[in-house]
C-alpha positions in Angstrom: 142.9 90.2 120.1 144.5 93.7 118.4 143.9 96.2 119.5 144.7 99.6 117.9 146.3 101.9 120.8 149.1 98.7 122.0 151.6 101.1 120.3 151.4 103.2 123.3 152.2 100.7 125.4 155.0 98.6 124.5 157.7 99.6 122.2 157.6 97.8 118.3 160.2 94.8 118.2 160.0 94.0 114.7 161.3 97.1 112.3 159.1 99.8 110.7 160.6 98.9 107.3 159.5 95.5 107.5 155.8 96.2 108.4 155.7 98.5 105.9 157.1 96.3 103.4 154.7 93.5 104.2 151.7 95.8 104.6 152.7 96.8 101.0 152.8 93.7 99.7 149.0 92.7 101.1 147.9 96.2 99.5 149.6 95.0 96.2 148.2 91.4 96.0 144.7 92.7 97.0 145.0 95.2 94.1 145.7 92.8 91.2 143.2 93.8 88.6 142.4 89.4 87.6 140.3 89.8 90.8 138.3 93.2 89.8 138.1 91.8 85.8 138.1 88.0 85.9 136.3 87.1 89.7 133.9 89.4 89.9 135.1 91.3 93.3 133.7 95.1 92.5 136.0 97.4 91.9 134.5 99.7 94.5 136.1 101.1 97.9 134.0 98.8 99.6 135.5 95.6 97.4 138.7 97.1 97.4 138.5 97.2 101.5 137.2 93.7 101.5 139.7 92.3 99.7 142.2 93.8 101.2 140.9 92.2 104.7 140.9 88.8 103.3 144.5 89.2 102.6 145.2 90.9 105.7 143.4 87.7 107.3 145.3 85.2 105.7 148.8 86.7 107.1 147.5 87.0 110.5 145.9 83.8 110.6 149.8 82.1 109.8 151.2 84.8 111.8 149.5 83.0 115.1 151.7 80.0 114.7 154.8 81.8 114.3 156.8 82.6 117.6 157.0 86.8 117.3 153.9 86.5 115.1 151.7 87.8 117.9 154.1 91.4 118.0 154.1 91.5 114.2 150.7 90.7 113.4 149.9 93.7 115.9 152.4 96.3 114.0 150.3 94.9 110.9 147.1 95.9 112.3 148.0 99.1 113.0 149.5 100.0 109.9 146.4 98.8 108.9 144.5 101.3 111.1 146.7 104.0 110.1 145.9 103.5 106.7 142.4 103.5 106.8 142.5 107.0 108.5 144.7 108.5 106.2 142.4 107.2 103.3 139.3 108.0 105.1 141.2 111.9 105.6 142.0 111.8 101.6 138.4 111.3 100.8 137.7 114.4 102.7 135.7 112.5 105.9 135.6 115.0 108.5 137.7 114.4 111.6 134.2 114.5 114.0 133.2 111.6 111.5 136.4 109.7 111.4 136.4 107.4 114.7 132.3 106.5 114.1 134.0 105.1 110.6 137.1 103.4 112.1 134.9 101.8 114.5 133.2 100.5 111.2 136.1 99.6 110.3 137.3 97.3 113.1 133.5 95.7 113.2 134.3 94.8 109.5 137.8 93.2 110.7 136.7 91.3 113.3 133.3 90.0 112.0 135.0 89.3 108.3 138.2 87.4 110.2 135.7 85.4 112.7 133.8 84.9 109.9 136.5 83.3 107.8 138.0 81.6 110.5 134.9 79.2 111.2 134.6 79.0 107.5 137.7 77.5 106.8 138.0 75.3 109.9 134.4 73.9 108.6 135.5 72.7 105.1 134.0 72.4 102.1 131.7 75.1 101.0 131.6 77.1 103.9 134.4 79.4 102.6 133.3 80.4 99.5 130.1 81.4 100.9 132.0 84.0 103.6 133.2 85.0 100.6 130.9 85.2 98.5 128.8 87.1 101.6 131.6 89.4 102.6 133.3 90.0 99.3 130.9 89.8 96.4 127.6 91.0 97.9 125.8 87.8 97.8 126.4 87.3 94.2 128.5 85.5 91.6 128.8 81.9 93.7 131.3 80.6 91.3 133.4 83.8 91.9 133.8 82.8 95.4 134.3 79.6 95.1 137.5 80.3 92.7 138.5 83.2 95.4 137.8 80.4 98.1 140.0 78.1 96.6 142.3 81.1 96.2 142.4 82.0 99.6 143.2 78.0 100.8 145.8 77.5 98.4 147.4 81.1 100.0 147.2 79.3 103.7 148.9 76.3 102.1 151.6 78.7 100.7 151.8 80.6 103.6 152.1 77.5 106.3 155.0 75.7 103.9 157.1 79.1 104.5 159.5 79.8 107.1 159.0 81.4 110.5 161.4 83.6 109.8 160.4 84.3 106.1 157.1 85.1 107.3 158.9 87.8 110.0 161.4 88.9 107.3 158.4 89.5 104.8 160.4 86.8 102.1 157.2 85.3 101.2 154.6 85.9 98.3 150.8 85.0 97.9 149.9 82.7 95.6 149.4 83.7 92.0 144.8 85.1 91.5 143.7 82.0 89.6 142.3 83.1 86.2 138.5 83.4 85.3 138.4 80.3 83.0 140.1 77.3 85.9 137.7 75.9 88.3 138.5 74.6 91.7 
């Protein structure tokens, strides 16, 4: 399990620059605007959050199978956690208000990464309705089954790269499929 106070604990073994560098690169992919205009995630904080989680998810979830992945997926999180506070500080949320909404925010992780986990070791259609659930509200079925098909093309991608690409941060996600190809 993460857990977001380890970095007291144990000094970090994989580099600042490279957690930052992959942390980047999740923000990135989750921001590509085909998801917001062509797949129907809303453009919202919440959607932005959520997709951003997905993303997150699928790194850590390769990141389990890699020897060092357990120390880097944990740097991840917390550059994760330390991003969320700063934005949840930047949109003026008051520090007595700040750890009832991280605690939010770590329900969200966990529940949305369990969540996806069952989904995709179940098969079929399972995914695309955690996705369609977590990410679209319930709505737009088609949506998630596009982002579905998405996200397991991403954890093909991801388990044909290199241990040490995936600890190096030499690895992309897969291109957002556009609105008009079906799965």
């Amino acid at each position: 399990m993460l857990w977001p106070f380890n970095h007291f604990r144990k000094p970090r073994l994989t580099p600042a620059g490279t957690i930052g560098a992959i942390y980047g690169m999740i923000v990135t992919q989750a921001r590509e605007p085909i998801f917001y205009r062509e797949l129907g995630v809303p453009d919202t904080v919440n959607g932005r959050f959520d997709l951003l989680l997905l993303h997150l998810w699928l790194l850590l979830r390769r990141l389990r199978t890699v020897q060092g992945g357990v120390e880097l997926s944990q740097a991840l999180f917390d550059r994760f956690c330390e991003d969320m506070d700063d934005n949840l500080r930047e949109m003026g949320v008051g520090d007595q208000t700040v750890p009832k909404r991280m605690r939010a925010f770590g329900e969200a992780f966990y529940g949305r990464t369990q969540a996806y986990d069952r989904a995709i070791e179940e098969g079929g259609e399972a995914l695309a309705q955690a996705i369609c659930k977590n990410i679209l509200n319930g709505a737009e079925p088609d949506s998630a089954r596009r982002l579905a098909a998405y996200a397991q093309a991403a954890v093909a991608d991801l388990g044909q790269t290199g241990e040490a690409a995936l600890l190096r941060g030499s690895f992309r996600f897969p291109p957002p499929p556009p609105k008009d190809v079906t799965p």
